[in-house]
KOLMIBA-669699 format. One record per residue (C-alpha): residue number from 1; x, y, z; chain; residue in one letter. Coordinates in steps of 0.25 Angstrom, whole numbers, padded with zeros to 4 digits. Each point is the difference from the previous one (the first is absolute). Layout:
KOLMIBA-669699
- k  x  y  z  c  r
- NUM  X  Y  Z  A  A;
...
***
This chain:
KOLMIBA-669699
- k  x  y  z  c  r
- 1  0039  0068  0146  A  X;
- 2  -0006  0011  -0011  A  X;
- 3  0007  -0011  -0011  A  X;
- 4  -0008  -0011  0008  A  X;
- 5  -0014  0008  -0001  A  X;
- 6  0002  0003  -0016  A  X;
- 7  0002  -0014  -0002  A  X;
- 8  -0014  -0002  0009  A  X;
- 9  -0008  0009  -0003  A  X;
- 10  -0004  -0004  -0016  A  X;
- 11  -0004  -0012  0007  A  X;
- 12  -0011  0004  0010  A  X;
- 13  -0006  0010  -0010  A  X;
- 14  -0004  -0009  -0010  A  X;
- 15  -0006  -0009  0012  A  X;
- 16  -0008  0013  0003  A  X;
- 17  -0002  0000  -0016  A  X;
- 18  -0006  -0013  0001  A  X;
- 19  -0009  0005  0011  A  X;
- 20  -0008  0011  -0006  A  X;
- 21  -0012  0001  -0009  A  X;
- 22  0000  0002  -0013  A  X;
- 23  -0007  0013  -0001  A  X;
- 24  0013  0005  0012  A  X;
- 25  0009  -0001  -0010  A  X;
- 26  0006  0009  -0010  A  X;
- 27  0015  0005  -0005  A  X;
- 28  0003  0006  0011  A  X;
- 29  -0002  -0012  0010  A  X;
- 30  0014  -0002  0004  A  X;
- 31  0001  0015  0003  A  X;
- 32  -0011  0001  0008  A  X;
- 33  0002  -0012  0008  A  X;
- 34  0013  0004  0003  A  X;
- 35  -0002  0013  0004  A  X;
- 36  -0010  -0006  0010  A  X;
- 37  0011  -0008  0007  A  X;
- 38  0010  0014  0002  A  X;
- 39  0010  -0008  0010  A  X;
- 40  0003  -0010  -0008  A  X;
- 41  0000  0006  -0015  A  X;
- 42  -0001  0016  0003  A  X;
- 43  0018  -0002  -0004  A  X;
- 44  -0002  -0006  -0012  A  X;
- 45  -0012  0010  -0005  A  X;
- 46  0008  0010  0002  A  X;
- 47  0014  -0005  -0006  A  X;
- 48  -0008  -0008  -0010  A  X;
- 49  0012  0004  -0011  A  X;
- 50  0010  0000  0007  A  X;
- 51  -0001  -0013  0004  A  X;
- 52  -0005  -0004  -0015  A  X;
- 53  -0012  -0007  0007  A  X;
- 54  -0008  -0006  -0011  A  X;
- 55  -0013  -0010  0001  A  X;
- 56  -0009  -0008  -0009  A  X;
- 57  -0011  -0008  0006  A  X;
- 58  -0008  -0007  -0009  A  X;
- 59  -0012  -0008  0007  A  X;
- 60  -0007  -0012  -0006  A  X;
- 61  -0015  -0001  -0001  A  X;
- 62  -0007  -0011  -0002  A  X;
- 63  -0017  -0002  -0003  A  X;
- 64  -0009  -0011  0000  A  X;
- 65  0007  -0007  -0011  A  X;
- 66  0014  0001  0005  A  X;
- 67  0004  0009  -0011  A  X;
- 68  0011  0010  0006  A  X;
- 69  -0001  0016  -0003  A  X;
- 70  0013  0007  0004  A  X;
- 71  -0001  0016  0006  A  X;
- 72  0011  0005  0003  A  X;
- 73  0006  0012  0012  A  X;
- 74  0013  0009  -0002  A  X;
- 75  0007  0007  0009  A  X;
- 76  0012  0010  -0005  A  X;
- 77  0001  -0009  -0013  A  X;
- 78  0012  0004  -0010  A  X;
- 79  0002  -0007  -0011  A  X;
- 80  0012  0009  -0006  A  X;
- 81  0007  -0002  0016  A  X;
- 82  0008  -0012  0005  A  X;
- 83  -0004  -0007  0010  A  X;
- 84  0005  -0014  0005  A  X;
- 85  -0009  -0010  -0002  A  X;
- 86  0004  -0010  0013  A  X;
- 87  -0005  -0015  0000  A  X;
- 88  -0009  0002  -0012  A  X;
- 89  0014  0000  -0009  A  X;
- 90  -0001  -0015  0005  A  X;
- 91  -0012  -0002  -0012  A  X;
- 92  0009  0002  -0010  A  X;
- 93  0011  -0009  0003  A  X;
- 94  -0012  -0011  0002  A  X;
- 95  -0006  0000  -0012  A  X;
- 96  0013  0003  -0009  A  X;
- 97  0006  -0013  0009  A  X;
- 98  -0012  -0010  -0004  A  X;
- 99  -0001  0006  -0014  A  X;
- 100  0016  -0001  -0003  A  X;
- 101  -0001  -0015  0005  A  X;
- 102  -0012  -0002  -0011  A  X;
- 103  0009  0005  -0010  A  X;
- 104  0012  -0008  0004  A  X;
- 105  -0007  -0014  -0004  A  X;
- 106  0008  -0008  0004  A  X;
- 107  -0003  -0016  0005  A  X;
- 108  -0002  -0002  0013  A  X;
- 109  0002  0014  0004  A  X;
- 110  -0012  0009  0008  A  X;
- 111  -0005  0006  0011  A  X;
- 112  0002  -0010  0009  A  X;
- 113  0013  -0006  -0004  A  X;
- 114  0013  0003  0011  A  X;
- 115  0008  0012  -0003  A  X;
- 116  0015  0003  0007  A  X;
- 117  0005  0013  0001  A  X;
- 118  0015  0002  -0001  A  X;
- 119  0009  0012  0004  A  X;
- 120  0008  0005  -0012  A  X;
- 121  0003  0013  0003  A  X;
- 122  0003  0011  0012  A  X;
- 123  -0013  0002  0008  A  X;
- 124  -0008  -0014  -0004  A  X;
- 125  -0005  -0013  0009  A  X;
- 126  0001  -0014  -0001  A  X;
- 127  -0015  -0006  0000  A  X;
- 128  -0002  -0016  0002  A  X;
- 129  -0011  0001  0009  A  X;
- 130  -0015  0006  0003  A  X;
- 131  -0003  -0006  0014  A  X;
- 132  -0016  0007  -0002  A  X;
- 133  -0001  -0009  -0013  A  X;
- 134  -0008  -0014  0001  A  X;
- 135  0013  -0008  -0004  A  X;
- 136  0009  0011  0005  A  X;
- 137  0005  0004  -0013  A  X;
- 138  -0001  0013  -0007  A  X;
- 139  -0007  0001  -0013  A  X;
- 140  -0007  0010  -0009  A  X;
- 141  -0013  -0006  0004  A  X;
- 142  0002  0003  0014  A  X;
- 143  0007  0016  -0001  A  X;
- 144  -0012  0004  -0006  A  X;
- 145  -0008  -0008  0011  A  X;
- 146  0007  0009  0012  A  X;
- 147  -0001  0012  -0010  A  X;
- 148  -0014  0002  0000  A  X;
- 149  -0003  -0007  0013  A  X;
- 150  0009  0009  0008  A  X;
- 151  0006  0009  -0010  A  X;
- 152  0015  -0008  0004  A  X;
- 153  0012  0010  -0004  A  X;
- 154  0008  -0014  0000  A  X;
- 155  -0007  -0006  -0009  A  X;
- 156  -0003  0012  -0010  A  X;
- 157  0016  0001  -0001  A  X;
- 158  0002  -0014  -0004  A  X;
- 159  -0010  0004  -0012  A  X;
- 160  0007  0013  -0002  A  X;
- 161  0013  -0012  -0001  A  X;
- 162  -0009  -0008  -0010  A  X;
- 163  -0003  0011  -0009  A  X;
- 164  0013  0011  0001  A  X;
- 165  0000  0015  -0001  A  X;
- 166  0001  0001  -0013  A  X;
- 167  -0010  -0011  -0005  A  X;
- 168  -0010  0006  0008  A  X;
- 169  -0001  0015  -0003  A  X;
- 170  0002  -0004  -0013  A  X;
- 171  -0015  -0010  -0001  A  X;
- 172  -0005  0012  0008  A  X;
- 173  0003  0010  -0010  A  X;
- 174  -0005  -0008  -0011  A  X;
- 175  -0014  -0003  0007  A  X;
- 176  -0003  0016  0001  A  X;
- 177  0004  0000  0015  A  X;
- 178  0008  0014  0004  A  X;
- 179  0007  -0007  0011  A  X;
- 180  0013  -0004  0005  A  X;
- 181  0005  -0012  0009  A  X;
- 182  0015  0004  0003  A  X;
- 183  0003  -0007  0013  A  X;
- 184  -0002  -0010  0010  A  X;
- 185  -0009  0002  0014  A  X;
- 186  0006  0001  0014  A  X;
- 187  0013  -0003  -0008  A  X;
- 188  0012  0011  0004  A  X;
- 189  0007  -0002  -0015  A  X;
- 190  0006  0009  -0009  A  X;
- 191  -0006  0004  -0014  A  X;
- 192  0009  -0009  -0004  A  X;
- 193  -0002  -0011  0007  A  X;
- 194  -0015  0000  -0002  A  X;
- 195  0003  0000  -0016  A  X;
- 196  0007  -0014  0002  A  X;
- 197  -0009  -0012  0003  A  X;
- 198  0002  -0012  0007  A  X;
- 199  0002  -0014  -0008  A  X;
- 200  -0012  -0009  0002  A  X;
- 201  0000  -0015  -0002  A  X;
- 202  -0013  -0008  -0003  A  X;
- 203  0001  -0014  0004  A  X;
- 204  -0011  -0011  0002  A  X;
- 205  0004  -0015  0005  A  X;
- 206  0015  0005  0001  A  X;
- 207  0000  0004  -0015  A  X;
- 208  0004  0012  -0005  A  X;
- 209  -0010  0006  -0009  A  X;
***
C-alpha cells in the first residue's frame, strides 16, 4: 500500500502546486505541504533517504501574451545519487526513435509505414499486430502515440526493439545526457536478454522495405 502511496502522492502535490498563489510559494513548498498532510507523507519525511525519494516540480506560467515562465520546487534533490527515473525514460526512447528514422532516409519508410517484430533470441515476441492502432497494425507512428497518451510500457519496449541497447546509450552519451537505458519495462529478462533485440520488419503494401 506504502509503494502505491509514493507512486500517488507526486501527483496530488503538484495539483495543490497549481492551486496556490504566487506570493505562497517558495523552495520549500513541497516540504511544507507535505508535512501539513502527516498521514499520508509523515513515512516518507522521515525515511526521505532511505527511500532515495527525490522531486523536481517545475510549473509553467503564462502572462497575457502566452509567453511561459518556468519556477521550479525541489524536494530532497541529489544530483550526485541515483534515483530511477520511471516513465519519463520513455522521452528518450521517443525522440531517439523519430530522429533514427530521419537519419535512415530511406524511400517509402516513416513513422507510419507497418513494422513486424520477430523473435530471434531467448526472452523476445512475435509482434503482427496493434488491435488499439486505426488499421490494426503497429508502426512507429502509433508506439509513440500510446507513449505519450498513456505512457504504454508495451509500446516504449517496441522502440527500446527499434533503437537497441547499445545504439541508444550510445546517441545519449554523445548528446551530454548522463543516463542509461539498460532494460526493457514489466519485462522479467536477464541482463542479457535485454542487450539482444528483436528483429523488425518494415513493410507497406506487402513489400519489404
Amino acid at each position: 500500500m506504502r509503494h502505491r502511496s509514493y507512486k500517488a502522492f507526486l501527483l496530488v502535490v503538484c495539483t495543490i502546486c497549481a492551486c496556490q498563489t504566487e506570493s505562497d510559494r517558495d523552495e520549500a513548498l513541497l516540504e511544507t505541504l507535505m508535512k501539513n498532510d502527516p498521514s499520508k507523507f509523515q513515512y516518507i519525511l522521515d525515511h526521505r533517504d532511505s527511500l532515495e525519494v527525490q522531486i523536481l516540480y517545475t510549473q509553467i506560467n503564462r502572462d497575457s501574451a502566452n509567453h511561459p515562465s518556468f519556477k521550479s520546487y525541489f524536494f530532497n534533490l541529489d544530483s550526485t545519487r541515483y534515483f530511477y527515473p520511471a516513465s519519463t525514460i520513455k522521452l528518450p526512447l521517443v525522440v531517439l526513435s523519430l530522429e533514427k528514422l530521419n537519419q535512415l532516409n530511406i524511400k517509402g519508410l516513416d513513422k507510419f509505414t507497418p513494422v513486424f517484430h520477430d523473435s530471434v533470441y531467448s526472452g523476445q515476441r512475435s509482434i503482427r499486430k496493434d488491435l488499439t492502432s486505426e488499421n490494426q497494425l503497429p508502426s512507429i507512428a502509433h508506439y509513440v502515440k500510446k507513449v505519450l497518451m498513456v505512457s504504454d510500457n508495451d509500446a516504449s519496449n517496441a522502440l527500446y526493439e527499434f533503437m537497441g541497447q547499445q545504439a541508444a546509450n550510445e546517441q545519449l552519451r554523445k548528446k551530454g545526457y548522463n543516463i542509461r537505458i539498460l532494460h526493457r519495462l514489466s519485462r522479467s529478462v536477464s541482463a542479457e536478454q535485454n542487450r539482444h533485440t528483436e528483429a523488425l520488419r518494415f513493410v507497406r503494401n506487402d513489400t519489404l522495405i
